[in-house]
N, C-alpha and C positions, 0 to 999 in steps of 0.2 A: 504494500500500500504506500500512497505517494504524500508525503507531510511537508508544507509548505510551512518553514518558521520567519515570522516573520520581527525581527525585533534589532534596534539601533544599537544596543548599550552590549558592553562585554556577556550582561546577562545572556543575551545568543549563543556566544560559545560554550558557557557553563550548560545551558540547555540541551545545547545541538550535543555533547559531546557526552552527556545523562544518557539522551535518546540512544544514541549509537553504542554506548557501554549496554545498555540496556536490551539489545538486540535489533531496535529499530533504527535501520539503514537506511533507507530512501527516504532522509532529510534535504531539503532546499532550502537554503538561508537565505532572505534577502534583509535590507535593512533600514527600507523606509515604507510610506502605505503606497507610494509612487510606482516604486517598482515590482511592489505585491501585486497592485493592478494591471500594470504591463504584462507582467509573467502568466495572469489570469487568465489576458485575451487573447491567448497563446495556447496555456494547457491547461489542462483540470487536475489536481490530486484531492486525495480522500479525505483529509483533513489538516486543518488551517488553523496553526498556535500563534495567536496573535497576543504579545508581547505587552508590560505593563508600559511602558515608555515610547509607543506609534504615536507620531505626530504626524501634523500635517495631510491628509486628517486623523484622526484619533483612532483609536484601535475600532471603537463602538459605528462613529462614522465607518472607518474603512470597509466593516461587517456589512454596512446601510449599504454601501455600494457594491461588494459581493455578492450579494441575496439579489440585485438588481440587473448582475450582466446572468444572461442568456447560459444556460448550463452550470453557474453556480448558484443556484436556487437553494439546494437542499445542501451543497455541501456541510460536513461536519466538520465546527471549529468550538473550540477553545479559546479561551480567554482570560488574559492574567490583569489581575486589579490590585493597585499599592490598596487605596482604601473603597472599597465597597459599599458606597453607600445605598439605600433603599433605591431608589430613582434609577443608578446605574444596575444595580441589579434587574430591578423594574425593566429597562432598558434591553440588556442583553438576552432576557426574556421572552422579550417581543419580538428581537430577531432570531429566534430557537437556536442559544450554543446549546452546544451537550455538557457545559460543564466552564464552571468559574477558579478560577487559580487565583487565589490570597498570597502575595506577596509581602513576607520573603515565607516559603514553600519547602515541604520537604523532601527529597531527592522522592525516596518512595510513593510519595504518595503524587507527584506527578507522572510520573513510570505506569503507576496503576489509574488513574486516570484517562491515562493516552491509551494506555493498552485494555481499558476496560471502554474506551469508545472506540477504535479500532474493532474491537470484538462485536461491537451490537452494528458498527456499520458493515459488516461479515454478515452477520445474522439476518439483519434486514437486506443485502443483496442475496444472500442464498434464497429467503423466503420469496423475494420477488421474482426468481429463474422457475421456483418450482409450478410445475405446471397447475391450471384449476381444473382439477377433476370435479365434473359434476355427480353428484349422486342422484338415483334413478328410484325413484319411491314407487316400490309393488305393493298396489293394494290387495288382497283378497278379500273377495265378499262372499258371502255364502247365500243365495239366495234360497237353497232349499238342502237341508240334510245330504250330506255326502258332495252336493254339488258343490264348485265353485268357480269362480273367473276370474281374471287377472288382468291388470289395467298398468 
């Protein structure tokens, strides 16, 4: 699966280099919300760790305009916040992450995070390959002892 990090400050490397210890390899670094978007209208990955420090525009903005281009609708992202307030929670919300990061964060419990939303967007692609079998409801009626018919 394809992870697009997207974050200015040194915190990137400490991040990118957690993921990668961590077994997840196909990280993309970039390091402003300019050239996240650029990269966007380009290719798609599975999910998008948007950094406590995005400016220009803001991690929360950058998300408003992800959900807006054409095939990132649904992508899965994350999101790291120094202070969380109601509002920005409120916020992040509205645009469905899978999940808020409290900064400063612990190694573990981002790992499990990423890799617990990596897992449900597995799950919700397998679900949606699997084919819709309809089911076929046999009634039997019995109109008279011993007889019956089948519909």
């Amino acid at each position: 699966m394809k992870l697009l990090l997207i974050e200015p400050s040194q915190l990137r490397c400490r991040i990118s280099n957690l993921l990668r210890l961590g077994g997840i390899e196909n990280v993309t670094e970039v390091t402003s919300s300019i050239e996240a978007l650029r990269l966007l209208q380009k290719q798609s990955f599975d999910l998008i760790l948007i950094g406590p420090n995005v400016q220009d525009p803001s991690g929360l903005e950058l998300l408003r305009r992800v959900r807006q281009m054409e095939g990132h609708e649904d992508t899965a992202a994350l999101i790291f916040l120094d202070m969380p307030t109601d509002e920005l929670v409120l916020e992040a919300a509205e645009l469905d992450v899978q999940g808020i990061i409290v900064v400063p964060f612990e190694d573990d419990y981002l790992l499990y995070r990423v890799r617990e939303t990596l897992r449900k967007l597995r799950q919700r692609r397998l679900q949606a390959e699997k084919p819709a079998y309809r089911k076929r409801l046999h009634l039997i009626t019995s109109s008279s002892p011993g007889k019956s018919s089948t519909t």
